[in-house]
C-alpha positions as CSV (number, residue, x, y, z in Angstrom):
1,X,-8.7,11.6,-13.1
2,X,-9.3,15.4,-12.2
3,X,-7.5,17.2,-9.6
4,X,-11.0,16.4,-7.4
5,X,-10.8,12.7,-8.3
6,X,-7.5,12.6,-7.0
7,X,-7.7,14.3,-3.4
8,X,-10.5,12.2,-2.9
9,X,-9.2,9.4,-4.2
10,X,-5.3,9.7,-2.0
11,X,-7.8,10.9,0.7
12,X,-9.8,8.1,1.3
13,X,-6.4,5.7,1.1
14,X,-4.7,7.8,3.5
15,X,-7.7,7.4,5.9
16,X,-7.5,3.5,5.2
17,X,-3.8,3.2,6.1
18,X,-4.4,5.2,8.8
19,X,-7.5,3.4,10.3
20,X,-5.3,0.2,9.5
21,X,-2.5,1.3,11.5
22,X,-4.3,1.8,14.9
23,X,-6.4,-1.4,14.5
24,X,-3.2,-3.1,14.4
25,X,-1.1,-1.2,16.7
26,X,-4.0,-1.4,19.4
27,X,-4.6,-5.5,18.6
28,X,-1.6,-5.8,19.5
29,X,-0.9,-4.4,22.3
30,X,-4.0,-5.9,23.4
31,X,-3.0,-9.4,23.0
32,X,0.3,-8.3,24.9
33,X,-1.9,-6.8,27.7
34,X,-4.2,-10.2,27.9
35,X,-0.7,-12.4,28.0
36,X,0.5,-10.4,30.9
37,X,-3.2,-9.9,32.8
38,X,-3.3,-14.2,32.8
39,X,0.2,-14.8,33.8
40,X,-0.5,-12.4,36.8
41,X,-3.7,-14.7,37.1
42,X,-1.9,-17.9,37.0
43,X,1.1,-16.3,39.4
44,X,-1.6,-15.4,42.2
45,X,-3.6,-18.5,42.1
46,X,-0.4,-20.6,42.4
47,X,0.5,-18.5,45.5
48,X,-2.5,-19.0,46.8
49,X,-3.4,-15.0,47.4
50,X,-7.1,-14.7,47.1
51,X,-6.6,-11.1,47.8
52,X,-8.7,-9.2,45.4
């Protein structure tokens, strides 16, 4: 591999690590933000507030 090949080449893994990275970090704090939104669901329809 040339000195070319290889910025490209730890370039484009760097990039994949990175994209990686955020599409886990936001899934989960997604899935933490959904668990939380339905138990404040389930909490206000058991009270009974219709408030919106």
């Amino acid at each position: 591999m040339t000195n070319g090949h290889a910025f490209w080449f730890f370039l484009v893994w760097a990039c994949i690590i990175w994209y990686s990275t955020i599409t886990v970090f936001v899934s989960v704090k997604g899935i933490v933000d959904i668990r939380q939104m339905l138990r404040d669901l389930l909490r206000r329809g058991e009270d009974g507030d219709d408030a919106n």
